[in-house]
TIRO-2110 file (N, C-alpha, C; in Angstrom, 1 decimal):
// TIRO-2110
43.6, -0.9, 16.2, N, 1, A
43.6, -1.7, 15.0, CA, 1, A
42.2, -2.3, 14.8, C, 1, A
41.6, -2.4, 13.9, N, 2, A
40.6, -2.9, 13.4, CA, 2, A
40.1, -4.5, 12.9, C, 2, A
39.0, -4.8, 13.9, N, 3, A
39.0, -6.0, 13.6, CA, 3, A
38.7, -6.7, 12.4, C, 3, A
38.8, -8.0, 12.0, N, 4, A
38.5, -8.7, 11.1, CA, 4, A
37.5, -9.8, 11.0, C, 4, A
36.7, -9.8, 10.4, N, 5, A
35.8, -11.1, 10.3, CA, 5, A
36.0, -11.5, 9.1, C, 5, A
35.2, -13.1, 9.1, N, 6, A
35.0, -13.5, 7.7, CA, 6, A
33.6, -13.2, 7.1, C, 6, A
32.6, -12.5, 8.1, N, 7, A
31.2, -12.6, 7.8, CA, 7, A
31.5, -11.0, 7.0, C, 7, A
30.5, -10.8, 6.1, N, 8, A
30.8, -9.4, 5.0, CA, 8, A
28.9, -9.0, 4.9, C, 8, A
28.8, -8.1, 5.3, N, 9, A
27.7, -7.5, 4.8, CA, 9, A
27.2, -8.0, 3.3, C, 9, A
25.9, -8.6, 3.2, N, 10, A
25.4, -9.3, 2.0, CA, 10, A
25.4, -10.9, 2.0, C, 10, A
26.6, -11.6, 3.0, N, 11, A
26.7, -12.9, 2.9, CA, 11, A
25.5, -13.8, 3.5, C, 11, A
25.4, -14.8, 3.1, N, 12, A
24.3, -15.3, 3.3, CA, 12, A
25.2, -16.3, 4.7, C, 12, A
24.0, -16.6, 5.8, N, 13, A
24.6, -17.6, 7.0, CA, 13, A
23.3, -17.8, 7.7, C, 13, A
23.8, -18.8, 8.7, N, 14, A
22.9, -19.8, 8.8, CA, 14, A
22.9, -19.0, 10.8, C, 14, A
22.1, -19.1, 11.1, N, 15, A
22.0, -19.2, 12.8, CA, 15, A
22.4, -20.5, 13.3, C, 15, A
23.4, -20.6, 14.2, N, 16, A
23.6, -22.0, 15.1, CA, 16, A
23.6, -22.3, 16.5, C, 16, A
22.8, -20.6, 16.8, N, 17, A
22.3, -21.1, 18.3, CA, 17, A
21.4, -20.2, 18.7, C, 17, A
20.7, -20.2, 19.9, N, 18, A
19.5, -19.3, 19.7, CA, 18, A
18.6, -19.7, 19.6, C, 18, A
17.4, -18.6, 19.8, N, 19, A
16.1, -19.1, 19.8, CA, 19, A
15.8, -19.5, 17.9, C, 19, A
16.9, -18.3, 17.3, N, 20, A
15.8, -18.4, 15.3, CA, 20, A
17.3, -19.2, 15.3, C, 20, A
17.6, -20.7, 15.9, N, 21, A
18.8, -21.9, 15.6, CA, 21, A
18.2, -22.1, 14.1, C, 21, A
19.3, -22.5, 13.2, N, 22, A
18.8, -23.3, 12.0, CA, 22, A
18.3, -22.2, 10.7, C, 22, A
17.7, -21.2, 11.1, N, 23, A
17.4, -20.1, 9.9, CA, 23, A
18.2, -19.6, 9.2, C, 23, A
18.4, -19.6, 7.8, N, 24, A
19.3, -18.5, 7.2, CA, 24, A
18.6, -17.5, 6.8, C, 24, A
19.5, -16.1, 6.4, N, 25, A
19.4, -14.8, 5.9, CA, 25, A
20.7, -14.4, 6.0, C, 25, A
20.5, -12.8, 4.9, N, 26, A
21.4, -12.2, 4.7, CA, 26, A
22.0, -11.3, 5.6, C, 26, A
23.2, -11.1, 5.7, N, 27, A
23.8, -10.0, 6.7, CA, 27, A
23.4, -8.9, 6.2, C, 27, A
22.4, -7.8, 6.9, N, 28, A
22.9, -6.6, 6.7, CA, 28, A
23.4, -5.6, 6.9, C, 28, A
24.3, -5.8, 8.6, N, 29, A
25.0, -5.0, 8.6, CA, 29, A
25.6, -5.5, 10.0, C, 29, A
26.9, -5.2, 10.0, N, 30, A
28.4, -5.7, 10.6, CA, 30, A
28.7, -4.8, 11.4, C, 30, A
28.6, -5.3, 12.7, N, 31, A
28.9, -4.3, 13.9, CA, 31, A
30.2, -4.7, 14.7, C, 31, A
31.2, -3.9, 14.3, N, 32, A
32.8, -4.5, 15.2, CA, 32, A
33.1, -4.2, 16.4, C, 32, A
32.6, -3.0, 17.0, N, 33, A
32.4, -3.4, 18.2, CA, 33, A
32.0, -4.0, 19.1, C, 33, A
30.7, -4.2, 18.5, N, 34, A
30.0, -5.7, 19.8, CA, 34, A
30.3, -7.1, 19.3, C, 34, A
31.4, -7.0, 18.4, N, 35, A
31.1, -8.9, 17.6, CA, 35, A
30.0, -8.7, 17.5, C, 35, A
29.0, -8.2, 16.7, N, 36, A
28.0, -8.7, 16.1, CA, 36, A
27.6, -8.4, 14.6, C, 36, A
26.8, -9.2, 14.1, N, 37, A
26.0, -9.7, 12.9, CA, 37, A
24.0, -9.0, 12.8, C, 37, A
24.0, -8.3, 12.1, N, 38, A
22.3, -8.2, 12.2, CA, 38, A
22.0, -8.6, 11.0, C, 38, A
20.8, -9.8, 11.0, N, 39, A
20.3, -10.6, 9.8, CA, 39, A
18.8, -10.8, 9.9, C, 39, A
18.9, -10.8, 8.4, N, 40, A
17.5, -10.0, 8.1, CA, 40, A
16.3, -11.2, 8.4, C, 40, A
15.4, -10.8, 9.2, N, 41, A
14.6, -12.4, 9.2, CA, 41, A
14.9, -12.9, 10.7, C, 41, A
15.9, -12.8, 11.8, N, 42, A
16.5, -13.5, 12.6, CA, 42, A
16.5, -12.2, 13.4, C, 42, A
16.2, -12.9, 14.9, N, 43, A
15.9, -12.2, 16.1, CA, 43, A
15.1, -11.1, 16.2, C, 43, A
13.8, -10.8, 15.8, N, 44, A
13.2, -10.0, 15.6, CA, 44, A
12.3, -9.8, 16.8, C, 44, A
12.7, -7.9, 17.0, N, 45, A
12.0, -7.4, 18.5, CA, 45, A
10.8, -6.3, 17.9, C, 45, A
9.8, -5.9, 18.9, N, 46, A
9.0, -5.2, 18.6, CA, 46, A
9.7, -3.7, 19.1, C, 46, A
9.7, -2.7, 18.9, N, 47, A
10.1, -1.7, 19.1, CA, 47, A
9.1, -0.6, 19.2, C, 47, A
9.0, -0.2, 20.4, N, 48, A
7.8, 1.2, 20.3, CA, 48, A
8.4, 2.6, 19.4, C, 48, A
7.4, 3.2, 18.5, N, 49, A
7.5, 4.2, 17.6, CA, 49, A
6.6, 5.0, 18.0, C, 49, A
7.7, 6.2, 18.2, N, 50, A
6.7, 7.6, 18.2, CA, 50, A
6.0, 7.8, 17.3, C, 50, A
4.7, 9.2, 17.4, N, 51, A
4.4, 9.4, 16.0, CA, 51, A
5.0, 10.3, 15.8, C, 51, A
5.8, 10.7, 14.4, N, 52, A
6.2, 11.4, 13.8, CA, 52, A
5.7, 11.9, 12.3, C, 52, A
6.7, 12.6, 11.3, N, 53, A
6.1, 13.3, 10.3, CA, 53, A
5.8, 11.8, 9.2, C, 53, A
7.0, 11.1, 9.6, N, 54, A
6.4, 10.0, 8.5, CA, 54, A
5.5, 8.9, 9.3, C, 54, A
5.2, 8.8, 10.1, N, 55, A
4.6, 7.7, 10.8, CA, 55, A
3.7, 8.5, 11.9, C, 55, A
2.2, 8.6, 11.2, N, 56, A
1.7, 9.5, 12.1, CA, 56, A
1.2, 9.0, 13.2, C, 56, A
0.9, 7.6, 13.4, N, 57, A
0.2, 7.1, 14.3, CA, 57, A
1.4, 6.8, 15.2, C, 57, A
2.4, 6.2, 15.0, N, 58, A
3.3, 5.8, 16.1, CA, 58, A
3.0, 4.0, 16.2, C, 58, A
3.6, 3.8, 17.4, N, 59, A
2.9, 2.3, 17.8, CA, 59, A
3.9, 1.6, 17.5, C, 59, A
4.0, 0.3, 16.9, N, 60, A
5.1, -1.0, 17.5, CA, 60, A
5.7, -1.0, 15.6, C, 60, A
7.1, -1.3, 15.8, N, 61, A
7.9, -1.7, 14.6, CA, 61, A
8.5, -2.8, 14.9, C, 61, A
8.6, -3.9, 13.7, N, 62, A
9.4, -4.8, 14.2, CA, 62, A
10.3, -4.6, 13.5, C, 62, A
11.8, -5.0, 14.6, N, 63, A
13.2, -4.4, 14.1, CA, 63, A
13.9, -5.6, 14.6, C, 63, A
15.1, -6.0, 13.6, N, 64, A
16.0, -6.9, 13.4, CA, 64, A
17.2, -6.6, 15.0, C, 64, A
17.7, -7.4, 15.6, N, 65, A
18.4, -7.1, 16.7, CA, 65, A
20.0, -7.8, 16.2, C, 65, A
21.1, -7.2, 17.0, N, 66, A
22.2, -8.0, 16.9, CA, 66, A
22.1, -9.5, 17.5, C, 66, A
22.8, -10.0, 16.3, N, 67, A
23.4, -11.4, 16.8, CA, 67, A
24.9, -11.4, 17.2, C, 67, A
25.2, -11.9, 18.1, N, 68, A
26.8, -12.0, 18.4, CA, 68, A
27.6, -12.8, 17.3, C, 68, A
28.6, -12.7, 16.5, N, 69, A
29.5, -13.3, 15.6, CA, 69, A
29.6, -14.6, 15.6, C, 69, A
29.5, -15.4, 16.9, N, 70, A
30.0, -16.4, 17.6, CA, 70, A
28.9, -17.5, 16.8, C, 70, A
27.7, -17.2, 17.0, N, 71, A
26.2, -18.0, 16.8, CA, 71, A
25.9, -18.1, 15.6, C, 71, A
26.7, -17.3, 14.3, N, 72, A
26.2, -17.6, 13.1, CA, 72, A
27.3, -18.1, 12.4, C, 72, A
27.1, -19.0, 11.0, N, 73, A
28.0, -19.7, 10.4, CA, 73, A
27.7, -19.0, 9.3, C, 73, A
28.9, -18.8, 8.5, N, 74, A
28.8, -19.4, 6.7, CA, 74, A
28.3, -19.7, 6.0, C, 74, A
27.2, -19.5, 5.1, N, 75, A
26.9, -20.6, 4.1, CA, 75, A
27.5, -20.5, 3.3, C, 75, A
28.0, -21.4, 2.3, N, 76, A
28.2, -21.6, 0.9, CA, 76, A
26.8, -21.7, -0.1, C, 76, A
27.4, -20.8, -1.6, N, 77, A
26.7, -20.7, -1.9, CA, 77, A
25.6, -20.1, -2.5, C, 77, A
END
């Protein structure tokens, strides 16, 4: 069976623990298997990039990480 949240891809929420505590952004995308949240602006890792056809040089991306469900709230609004 498939789980349920109240957090919806697009909703706006607040961080309430963690290093980025206190920041809001938007969800963009809802991961049910790990209880997590990835939000845009919040927990951001550098990621090494190959080079490829679109990115010829390669080198560092910074990419949004999961947040666990637990750490973010609701905003209203």
């Amino acid at each position: 069976m498939a789980k349920k949240f109240k957090i919806k891809k697009g909703d706006q929420v607040m961080v309430i623990a963690g290093d980025d505590k206190g920041k809001t952004g938007e969800v963009l995308q809802v991961l049910t298997k790990k209880d997590a949240v990835i939000v845009a602006g919040c927990k951001i890792a550098k990621k090494a990039v190959k080079p490829s056809e679109q990115n010829k040089e390669g080198g560092f991306a910074n990419v949004e990480m999961p947040i666990h469900i637990s750490n973010v709230k609701k905003v209203e609004g």
